[in-house]
Backbone as a chain_set.jsonl record, in Angstrom:
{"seq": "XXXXXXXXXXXXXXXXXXXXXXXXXXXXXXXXXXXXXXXXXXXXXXXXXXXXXXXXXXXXXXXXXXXXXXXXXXXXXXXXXXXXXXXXXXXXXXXXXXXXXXXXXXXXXXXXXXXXXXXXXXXXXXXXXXXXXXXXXXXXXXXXXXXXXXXXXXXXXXXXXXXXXXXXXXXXXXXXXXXXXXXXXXXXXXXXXXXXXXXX", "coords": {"N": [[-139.808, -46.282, 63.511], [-139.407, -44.8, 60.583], [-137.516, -44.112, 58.48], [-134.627, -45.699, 57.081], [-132.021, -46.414, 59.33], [-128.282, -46.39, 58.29], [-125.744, -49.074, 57.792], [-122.825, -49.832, 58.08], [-120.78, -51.016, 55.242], [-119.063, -54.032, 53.846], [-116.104, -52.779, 52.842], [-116.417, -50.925, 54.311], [-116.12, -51.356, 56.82], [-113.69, -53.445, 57.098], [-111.486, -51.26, 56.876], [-111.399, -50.639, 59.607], [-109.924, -50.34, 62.787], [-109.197, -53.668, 64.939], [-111.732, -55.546, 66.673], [-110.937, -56.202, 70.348], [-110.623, -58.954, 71.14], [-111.603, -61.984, 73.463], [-108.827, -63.626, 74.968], [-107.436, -66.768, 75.145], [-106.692, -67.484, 77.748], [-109.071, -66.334, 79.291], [-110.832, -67.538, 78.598], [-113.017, -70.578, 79.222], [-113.097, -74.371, 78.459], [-115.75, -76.629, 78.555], [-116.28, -79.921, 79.118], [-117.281, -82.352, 80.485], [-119.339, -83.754, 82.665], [-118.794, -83.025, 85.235], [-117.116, -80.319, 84.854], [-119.275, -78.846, 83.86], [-120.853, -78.527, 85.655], [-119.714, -77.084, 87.559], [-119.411, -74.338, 85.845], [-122.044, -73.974, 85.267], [-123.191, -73.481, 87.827], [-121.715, -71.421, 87.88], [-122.719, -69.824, 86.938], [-125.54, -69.113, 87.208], [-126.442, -67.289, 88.597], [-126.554, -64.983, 86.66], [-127.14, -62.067, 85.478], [-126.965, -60.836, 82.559], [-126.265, -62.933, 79.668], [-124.007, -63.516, 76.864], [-124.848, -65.472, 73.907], [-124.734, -68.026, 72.101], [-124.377, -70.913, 69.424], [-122.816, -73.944, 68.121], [-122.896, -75.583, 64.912], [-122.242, -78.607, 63.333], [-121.38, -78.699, 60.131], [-123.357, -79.236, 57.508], [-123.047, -80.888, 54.668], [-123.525, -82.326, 52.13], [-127.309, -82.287, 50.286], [-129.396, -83.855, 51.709], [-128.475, -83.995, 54.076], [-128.895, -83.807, 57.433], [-128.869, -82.408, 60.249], [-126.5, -82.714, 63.144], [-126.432, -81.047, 65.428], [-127.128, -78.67, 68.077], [-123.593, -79.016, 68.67], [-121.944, -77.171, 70.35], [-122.35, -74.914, 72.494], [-122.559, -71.781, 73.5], [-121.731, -69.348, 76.144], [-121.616, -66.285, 77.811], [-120.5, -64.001, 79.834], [-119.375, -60.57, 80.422], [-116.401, -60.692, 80.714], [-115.26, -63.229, 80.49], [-115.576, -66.398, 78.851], [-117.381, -69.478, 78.294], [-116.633, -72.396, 76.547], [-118.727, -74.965, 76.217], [-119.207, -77.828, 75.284], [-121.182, -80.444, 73.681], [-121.033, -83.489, 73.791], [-121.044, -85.681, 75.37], [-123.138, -86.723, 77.623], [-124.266, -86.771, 80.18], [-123.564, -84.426, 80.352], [-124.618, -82.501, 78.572], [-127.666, -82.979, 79.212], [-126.89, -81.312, 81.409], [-126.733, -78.704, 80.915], [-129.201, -78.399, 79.092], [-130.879, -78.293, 81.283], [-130.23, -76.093, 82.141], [-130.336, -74.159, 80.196], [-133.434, -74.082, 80.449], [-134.211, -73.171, 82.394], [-132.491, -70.873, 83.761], [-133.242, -67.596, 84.421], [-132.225, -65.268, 83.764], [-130.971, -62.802, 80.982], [-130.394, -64.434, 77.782], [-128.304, -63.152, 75.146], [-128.004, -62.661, 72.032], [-127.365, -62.807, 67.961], [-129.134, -63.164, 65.26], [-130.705, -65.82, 65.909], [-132.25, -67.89, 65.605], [-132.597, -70.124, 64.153], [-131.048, -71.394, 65.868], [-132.059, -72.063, 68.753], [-134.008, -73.793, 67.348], [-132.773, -76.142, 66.842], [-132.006, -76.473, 69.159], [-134.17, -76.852, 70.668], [-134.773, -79.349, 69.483], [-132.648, -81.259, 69.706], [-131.604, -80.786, 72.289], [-134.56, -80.865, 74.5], [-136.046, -78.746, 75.194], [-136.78, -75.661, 75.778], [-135.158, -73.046, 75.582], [-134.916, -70.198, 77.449], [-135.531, -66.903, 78.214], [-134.378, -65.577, 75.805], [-133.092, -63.035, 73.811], [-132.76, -61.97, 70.827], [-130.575, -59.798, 68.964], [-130.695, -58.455, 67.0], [-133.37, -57.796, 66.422], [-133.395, -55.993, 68.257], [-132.023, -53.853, 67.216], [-133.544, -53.81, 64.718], [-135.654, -52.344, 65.82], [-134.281, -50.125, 66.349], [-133.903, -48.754, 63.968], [-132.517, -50.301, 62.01], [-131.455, -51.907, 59.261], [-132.958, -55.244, 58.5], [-131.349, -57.682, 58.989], [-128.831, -57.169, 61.838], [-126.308, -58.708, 62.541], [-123.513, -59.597, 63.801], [-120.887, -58.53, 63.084], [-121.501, -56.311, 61.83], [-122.887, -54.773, 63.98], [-120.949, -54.658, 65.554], [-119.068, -52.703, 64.46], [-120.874, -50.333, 64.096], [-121.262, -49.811, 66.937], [-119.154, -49.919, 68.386], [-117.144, -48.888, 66.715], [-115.201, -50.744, 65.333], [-113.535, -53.692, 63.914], [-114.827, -56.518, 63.821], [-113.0, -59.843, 64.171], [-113.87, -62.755, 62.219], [-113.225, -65.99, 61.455], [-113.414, -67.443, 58.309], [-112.796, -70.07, 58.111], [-112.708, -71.566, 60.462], [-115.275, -71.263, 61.194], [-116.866, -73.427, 59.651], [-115.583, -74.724, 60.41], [-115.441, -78.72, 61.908], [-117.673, -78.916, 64.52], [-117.84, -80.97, 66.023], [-116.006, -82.338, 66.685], [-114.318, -84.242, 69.27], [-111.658, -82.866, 70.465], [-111.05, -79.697, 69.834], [-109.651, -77.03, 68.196], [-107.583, -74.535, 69.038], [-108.133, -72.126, 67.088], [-111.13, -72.369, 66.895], [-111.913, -72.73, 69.348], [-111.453, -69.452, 70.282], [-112.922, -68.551, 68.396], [-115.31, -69.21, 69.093], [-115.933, -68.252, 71.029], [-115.817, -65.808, 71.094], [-117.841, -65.247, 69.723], [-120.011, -65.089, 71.678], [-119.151, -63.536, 73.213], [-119.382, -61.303, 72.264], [-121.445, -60.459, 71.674], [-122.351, -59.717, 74.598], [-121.316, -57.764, 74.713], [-122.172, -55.925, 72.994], [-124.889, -56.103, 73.415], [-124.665, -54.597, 76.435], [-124.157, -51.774, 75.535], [-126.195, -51.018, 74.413], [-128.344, -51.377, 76.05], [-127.21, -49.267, 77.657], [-127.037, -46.811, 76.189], [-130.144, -47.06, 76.043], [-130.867, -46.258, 78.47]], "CA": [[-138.971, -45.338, 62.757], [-139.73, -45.299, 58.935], [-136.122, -44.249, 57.731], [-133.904, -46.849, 57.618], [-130.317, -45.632, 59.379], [-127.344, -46.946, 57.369], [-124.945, -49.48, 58.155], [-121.346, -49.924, 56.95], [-120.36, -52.359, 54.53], [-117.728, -54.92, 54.075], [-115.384, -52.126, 52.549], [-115.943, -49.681, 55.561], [-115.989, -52.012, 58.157], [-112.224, -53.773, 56.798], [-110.896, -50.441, 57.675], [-111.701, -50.242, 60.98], [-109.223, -51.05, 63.591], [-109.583, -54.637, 65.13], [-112.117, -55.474, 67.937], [-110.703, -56.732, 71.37], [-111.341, -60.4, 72.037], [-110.802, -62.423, 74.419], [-107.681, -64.687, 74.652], [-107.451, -68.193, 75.99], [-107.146, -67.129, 79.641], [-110.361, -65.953, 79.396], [-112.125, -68.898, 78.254], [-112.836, -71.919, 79.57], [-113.849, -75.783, 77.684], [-115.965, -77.312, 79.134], [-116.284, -80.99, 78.225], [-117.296, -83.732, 81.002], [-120.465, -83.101, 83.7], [-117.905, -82.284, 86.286], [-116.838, -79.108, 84.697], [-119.997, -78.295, 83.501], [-121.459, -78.374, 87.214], [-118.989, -76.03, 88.299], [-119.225, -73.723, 85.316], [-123.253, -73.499, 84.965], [-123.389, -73.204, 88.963], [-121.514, -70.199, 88.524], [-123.486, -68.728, 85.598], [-127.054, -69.749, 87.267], [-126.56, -66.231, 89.216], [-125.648, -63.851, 86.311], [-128.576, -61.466, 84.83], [-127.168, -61.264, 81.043], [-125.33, -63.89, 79.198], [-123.856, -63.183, 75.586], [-125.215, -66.68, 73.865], [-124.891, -69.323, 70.72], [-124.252, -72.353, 69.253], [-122.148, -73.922, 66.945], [-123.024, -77.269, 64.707], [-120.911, -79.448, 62.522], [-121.892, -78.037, 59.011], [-124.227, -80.277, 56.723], [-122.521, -80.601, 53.092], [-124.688, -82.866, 51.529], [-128.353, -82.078, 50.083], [-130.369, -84.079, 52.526], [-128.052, -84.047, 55.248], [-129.707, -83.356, 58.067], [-127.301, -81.512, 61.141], [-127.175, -82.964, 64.824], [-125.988, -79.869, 66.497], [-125.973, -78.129, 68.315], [-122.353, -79.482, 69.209], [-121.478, -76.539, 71.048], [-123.236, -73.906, 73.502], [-121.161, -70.322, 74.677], [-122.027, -68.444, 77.013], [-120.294, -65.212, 77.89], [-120.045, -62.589, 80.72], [-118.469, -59.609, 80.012], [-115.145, -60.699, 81.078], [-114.999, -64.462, 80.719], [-116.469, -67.318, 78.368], [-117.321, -70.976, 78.256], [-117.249, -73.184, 75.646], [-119.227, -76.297, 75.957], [-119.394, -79.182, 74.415], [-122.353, -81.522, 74.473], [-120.514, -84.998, 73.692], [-121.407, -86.144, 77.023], [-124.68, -87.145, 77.731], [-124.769, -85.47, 81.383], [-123.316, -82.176, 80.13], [-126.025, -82.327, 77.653], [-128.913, -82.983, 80.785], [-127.121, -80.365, 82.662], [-127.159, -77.759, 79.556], [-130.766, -78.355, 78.971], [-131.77, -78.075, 82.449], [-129.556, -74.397, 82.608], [-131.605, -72.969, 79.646], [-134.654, -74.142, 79.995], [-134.379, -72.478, 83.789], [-131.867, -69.762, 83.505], [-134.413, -66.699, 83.871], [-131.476, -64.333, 82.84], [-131.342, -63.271, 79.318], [-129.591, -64.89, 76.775], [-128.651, -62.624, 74.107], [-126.916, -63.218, 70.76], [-127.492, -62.722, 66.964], [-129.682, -64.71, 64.621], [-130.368, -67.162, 67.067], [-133.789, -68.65, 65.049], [-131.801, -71.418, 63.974], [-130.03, -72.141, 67.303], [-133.544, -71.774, 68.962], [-134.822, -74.361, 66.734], [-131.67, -77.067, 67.404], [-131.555, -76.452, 70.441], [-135.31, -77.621, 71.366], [-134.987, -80.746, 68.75], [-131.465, -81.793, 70.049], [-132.099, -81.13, 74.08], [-135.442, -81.591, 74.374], [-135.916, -77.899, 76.233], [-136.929, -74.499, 75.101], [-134.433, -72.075, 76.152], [-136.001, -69.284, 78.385], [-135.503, -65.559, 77.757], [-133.213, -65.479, 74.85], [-132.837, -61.861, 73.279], [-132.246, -61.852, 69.368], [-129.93, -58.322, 69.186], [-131.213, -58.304, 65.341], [-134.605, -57.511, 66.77], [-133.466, -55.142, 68.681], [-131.274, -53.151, 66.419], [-134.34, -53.664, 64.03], [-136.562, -51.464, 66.655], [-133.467, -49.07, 66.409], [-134.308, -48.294, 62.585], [-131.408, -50.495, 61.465], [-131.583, -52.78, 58.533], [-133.439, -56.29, 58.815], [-129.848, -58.452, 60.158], [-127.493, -56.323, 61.925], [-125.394, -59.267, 62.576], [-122.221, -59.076, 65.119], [-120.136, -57.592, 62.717], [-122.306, -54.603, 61.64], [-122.931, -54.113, 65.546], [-119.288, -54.069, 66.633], [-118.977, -51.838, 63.601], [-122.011, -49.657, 64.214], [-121.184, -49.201, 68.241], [-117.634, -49.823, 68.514], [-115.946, -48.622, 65.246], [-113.982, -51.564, 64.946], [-113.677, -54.882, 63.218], [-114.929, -57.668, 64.654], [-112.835, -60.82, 63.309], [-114.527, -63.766, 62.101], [-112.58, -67.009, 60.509], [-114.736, -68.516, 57.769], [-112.542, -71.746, 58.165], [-113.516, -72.052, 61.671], [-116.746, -71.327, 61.02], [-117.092, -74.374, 58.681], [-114.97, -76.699, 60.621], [-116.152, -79.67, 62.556], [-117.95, -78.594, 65.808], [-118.52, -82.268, 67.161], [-114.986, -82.692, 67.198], [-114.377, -83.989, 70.482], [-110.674, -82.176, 70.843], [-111.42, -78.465, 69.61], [-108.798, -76.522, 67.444], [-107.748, -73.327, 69.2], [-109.242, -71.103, 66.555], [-112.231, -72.83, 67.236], [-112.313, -72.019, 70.947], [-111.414, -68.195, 70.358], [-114.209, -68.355, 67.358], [-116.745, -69.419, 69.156], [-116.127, -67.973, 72.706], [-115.816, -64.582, 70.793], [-119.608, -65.008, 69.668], [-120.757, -64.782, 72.649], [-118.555, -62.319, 73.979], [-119.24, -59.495, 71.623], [-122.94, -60.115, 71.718], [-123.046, -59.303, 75.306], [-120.499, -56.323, 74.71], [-123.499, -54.879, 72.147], [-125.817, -55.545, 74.593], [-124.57, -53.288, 77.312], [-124.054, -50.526, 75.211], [-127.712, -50.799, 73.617], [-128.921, -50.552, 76.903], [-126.926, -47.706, 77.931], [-127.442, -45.637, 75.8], [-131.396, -46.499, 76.1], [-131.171, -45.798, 79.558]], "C": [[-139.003, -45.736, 61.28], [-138.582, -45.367, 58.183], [-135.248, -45.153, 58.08], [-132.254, -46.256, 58.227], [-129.315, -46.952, 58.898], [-126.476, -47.772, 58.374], [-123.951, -49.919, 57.536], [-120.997, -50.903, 56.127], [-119.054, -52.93, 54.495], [-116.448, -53.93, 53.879], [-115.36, -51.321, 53.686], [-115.291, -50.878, 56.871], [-114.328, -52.58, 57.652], [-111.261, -52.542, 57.068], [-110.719, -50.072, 58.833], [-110.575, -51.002, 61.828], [-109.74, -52.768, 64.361], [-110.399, -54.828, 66.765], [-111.644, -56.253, 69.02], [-111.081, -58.166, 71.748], [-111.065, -60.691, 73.061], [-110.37, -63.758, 74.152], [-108.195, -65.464, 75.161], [-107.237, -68.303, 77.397], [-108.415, -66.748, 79.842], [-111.054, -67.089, 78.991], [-111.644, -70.245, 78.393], [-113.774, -73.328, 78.824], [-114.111, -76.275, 78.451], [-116.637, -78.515, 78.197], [-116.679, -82.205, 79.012], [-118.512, -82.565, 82.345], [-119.599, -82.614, 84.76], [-117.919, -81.094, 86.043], [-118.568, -78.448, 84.597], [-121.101, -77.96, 84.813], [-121.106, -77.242, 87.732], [-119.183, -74.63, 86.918], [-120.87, -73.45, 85.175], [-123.7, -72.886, 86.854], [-123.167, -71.484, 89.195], [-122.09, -69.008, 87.483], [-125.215, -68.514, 86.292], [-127.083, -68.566, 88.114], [-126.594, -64.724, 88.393], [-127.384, -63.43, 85.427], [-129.077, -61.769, 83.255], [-125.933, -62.285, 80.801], [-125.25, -63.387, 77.531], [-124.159, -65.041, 75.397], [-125.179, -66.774, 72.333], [-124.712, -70.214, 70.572], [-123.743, -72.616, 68.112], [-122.603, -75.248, 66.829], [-122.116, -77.664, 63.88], [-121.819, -79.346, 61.35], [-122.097, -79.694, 58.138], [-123.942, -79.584, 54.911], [-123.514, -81.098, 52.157], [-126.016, -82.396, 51.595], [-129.429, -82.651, 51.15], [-129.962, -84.679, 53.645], [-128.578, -83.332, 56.836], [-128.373, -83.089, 59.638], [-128.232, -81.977, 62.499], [-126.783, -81.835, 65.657], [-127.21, -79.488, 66.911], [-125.019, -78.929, 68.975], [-121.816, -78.843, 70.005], [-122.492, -75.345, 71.738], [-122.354, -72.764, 74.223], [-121.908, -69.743, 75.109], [-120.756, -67.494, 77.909], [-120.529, -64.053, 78.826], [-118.904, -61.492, 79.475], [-117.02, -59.57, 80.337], [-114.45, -62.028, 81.192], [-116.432, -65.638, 79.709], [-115.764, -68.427, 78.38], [-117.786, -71.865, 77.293], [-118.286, -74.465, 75.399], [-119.569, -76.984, 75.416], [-120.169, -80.333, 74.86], [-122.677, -82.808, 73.668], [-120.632, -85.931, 74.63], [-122.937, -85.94, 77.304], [-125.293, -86.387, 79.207], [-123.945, -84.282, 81.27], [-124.507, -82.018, 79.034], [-127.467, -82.039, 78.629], [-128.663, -81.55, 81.102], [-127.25, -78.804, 81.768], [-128.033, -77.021, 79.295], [-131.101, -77.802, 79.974], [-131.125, -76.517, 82.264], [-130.472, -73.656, 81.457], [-132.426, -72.767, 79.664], [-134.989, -73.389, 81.732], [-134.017, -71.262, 84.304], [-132.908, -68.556, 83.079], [-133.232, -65.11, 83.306], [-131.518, -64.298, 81.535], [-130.417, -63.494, 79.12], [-129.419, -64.153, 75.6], [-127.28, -62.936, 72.87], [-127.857, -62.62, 69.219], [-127.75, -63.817, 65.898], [-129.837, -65.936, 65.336], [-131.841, -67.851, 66.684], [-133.203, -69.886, 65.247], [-131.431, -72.09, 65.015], [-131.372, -72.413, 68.07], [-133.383, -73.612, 68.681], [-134.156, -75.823, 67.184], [-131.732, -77.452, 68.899], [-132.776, -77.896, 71.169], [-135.317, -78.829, 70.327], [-133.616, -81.573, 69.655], [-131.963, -81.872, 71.812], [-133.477, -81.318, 74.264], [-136.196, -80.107, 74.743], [-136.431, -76.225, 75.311], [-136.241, -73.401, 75.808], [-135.203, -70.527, 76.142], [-135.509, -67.726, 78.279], [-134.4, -65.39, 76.784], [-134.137, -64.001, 73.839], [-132.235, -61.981, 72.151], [-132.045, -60.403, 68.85], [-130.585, -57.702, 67.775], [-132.249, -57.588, 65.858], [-134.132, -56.153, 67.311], [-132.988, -53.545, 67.986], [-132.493, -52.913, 64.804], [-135.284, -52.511, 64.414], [-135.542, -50.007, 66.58], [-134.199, -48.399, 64.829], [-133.322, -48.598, 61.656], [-131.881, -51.417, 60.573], [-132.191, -54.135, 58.883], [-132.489, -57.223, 59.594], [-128.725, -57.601, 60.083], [-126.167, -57.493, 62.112], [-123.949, -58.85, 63.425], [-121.315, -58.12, 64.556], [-120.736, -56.154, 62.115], [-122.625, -53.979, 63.289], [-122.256, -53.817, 65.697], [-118.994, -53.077, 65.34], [-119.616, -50.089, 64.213], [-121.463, -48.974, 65.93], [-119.798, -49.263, 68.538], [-117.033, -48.87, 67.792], [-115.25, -49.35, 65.345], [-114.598, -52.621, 64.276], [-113.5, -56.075, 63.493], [-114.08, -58.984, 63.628], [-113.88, -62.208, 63.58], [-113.879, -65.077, 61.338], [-113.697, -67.842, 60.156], [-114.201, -69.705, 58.274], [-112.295, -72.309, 59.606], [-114.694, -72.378, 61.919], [-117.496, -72.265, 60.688], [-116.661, -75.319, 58.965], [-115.815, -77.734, 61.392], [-116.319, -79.384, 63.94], [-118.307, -80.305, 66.638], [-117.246, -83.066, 67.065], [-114.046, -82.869, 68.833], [-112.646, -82.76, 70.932], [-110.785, -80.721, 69.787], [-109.838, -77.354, 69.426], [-108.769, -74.974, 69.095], [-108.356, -71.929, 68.477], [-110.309, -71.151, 66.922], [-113.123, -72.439, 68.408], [-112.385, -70.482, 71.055], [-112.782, -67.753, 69.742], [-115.671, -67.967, 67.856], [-117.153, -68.842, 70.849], [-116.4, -66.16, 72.436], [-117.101, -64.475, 70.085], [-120.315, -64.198, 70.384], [-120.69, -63.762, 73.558], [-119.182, -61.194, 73.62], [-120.63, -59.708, 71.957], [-123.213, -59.366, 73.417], [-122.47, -57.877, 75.553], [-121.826, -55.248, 74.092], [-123.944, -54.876, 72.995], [-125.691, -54.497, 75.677], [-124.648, -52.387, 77.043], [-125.719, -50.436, 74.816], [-128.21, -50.628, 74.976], [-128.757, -49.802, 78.021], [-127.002, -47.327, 77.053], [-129.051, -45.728, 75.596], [-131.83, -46.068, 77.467], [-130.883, -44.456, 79.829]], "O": [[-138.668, -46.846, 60.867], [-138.381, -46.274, 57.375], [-135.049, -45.443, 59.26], [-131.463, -45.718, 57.452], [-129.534, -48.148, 59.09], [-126.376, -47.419, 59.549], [-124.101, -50.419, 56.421], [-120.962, -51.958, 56.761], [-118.069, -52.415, 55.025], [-115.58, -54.139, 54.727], [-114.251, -50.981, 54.098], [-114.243, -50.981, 57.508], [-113.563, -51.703, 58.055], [-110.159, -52.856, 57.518], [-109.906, -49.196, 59.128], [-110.331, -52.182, 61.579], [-110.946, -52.952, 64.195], [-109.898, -54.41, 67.809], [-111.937, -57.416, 68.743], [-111.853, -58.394, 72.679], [-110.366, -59.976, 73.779], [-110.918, -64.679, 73.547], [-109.29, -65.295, 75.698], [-107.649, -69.24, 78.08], [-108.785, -66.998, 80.99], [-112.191, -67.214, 79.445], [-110.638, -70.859, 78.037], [-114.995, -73.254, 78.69], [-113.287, -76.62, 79.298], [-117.231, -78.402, 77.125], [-116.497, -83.254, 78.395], [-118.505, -81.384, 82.692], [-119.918, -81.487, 85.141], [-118.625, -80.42, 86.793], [-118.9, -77.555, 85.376], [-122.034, -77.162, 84.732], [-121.874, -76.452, 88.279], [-118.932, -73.601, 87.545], [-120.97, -72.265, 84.855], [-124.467, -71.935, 87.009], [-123.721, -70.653, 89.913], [-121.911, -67.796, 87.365], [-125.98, -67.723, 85.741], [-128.153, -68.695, 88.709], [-126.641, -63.633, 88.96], [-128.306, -64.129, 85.005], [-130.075, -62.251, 82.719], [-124.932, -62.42, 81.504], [-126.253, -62.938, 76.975], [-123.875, -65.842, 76.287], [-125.489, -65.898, 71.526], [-124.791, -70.886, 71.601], [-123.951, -71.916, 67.121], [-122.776, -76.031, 67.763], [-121.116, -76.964, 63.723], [-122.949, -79.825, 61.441], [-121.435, -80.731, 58.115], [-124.299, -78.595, 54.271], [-124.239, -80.363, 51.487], [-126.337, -82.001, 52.716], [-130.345, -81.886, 51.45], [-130.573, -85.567, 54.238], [-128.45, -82.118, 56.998], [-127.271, -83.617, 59.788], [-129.402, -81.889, 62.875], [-126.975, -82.024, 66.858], [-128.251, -79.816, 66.341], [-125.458, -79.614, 69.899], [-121.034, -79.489, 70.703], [-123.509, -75.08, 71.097], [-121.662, -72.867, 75.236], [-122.944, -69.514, 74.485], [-119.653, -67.761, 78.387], [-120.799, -63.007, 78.236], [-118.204, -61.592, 78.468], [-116.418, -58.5, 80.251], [-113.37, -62.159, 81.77], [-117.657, -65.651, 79.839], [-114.559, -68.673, 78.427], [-118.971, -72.146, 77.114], [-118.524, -74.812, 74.242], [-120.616, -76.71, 74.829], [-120.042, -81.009, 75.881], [-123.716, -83.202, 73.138], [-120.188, -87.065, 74.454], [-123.636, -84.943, 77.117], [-126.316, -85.719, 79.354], [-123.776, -83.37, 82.08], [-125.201, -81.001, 79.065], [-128.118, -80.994, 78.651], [-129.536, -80.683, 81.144], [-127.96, -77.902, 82.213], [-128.108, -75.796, 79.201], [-131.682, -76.726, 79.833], [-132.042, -75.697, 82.294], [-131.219, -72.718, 81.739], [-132.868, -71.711, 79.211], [-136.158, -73.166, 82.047], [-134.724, -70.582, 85.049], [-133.36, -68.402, 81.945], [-133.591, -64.172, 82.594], [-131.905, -65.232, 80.834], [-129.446, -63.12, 79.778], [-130.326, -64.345, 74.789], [-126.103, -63.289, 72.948], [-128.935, -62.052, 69.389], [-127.116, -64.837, 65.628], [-129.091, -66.913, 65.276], [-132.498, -68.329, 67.609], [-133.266, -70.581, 66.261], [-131.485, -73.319, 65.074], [-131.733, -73.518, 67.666], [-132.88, -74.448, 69.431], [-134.856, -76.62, 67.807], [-131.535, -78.498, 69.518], [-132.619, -78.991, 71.71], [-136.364, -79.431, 70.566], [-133.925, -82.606, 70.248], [-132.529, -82.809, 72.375], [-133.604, -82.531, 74.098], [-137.387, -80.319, 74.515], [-136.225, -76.074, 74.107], [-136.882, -72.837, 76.694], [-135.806, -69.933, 75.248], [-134.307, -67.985, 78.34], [-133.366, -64.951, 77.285], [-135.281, -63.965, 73.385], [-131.017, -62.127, 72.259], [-132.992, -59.772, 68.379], [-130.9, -56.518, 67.654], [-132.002, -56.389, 65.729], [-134.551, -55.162, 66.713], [-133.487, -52.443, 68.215], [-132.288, -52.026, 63.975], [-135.707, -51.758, 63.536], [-136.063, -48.905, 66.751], [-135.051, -47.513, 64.898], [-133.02, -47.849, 60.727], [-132.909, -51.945, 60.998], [-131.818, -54.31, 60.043], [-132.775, -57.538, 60.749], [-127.971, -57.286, 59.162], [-125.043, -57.095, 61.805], [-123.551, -57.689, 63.516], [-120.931, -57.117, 65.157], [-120.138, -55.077, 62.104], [-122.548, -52.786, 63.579], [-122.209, -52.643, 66.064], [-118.123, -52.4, 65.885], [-118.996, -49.092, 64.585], [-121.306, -47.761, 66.064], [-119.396, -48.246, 69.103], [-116.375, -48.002, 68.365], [-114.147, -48.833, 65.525], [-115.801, -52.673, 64.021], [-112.442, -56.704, 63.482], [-114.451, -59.121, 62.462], [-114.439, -62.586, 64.609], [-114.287, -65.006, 60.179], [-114.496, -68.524, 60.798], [-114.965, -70.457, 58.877], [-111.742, -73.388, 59.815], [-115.172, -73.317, 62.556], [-118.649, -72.316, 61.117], [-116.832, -76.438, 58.483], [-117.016, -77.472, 61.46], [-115.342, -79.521, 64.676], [-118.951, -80.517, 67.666], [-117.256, -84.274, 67.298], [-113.364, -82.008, 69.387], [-112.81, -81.883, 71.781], [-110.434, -81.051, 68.654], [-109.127, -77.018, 70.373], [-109.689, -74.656, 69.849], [-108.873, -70.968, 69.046], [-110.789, -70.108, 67.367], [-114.288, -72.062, 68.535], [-113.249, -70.04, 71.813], [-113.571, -66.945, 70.231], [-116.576, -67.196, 67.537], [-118.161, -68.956, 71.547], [-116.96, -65.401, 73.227], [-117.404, -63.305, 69.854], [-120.951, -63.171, 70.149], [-121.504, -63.244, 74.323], [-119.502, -60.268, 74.365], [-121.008, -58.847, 72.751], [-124.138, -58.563, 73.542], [-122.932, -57.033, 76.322], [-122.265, -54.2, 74.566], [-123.772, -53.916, 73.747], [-126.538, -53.613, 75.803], [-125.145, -51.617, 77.865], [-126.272, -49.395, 75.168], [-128.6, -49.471, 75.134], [-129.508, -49.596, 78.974], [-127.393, -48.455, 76.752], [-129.553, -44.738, 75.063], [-132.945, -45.588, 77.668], [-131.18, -43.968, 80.92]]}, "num_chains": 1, "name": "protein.A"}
């Protein structure tokens, strides 16, 4: 498609009513191989997963970033944070992406990609970058979560910069933090459904 179709900017989108997250009943931390046994066991069945990763932000010039510190993964009705401070939730992590033939889909996920296979060791296995896809639509180069939930919702996805920026390899995890980053993964797989209903 040669014309590019428009997408809203910071001024439209701030009008828009607010998009639906999900609360803290809905999402679960996981933080020790125990949980993470029981929480990838019950993902290792599911087709799509909304997916990202959060690291502990590199201030300094030739600071070099160990994240990823965190890994979400998100059904449409339930996400899990994990945290990979633990050496066998890290193993068991690795082993779930690099096997997990469901897709993984999320936004901008080069970067996470790239972390992922330096930090676990693993190349995570069908991962869906929504950008791409929304690129094939005839949408701008990065639609990014909030131009999606814009674009297919009409609403306004929140985002807290000063979550965004805080310390992800903090082993005890702020509640913003958990909503922040569980609501990544959420909305991405919310886009996804709709993108492919309405290409179906």
């Amino acid at each position: 498609m040669s014309e590019s179709r428009p997408t809203p900017d910071k001024d439209q989108i701030a009008l828009l009513e607010p998009f639906e997250r999900l609360d803290l009943p809905r999402i679960t931390v996981v933080s020790s191989a125990q949980q993470a046994q029981a929480a990838l066991a019950l993902l290792a069945t599911t087709d799509v997963l909304g997916f990202d990763t959060e690291s502990k932000p590199t201030f300094a010039k030739d600071e070099v970033s160990t994240g990823p510190h965190i890994v979400q993964l998100s059904t449409l009705t339930h996400a899990w944070v994990i945290q990979l401070h633990d050496a066998a939730c890290r193993s068991m992590v690795a082993a779930f992406l690099a096997q997990h033939t469901g897709a993984k889909v999320g936004f901008g996920l080069g970067d996470d990609i790239r972390r992922i296979t330096a930090k676990l060791g693993v190349e995570a296995r069908n991962v869906i970058d929504l950008n791409h896809l929304f690129r094939q639509q005839g949408y701008r180069k990065d639609m990014g979560v909030k131009g999606a939930v814009a674009v297919l919702f009409n609403k306004r996805f929140l985002k807290s910069k000063k979550a965004a920026t805080s310390n992800w390899a903090n082993p005890h995890l702020t509640e913003a933090q958990i909503v922040y980053a569980a609501n990544d993964a959420y909305a991405a797989i919310r886009v996804y459904q709709v993108l492919q209903t309405s290409e179906g």
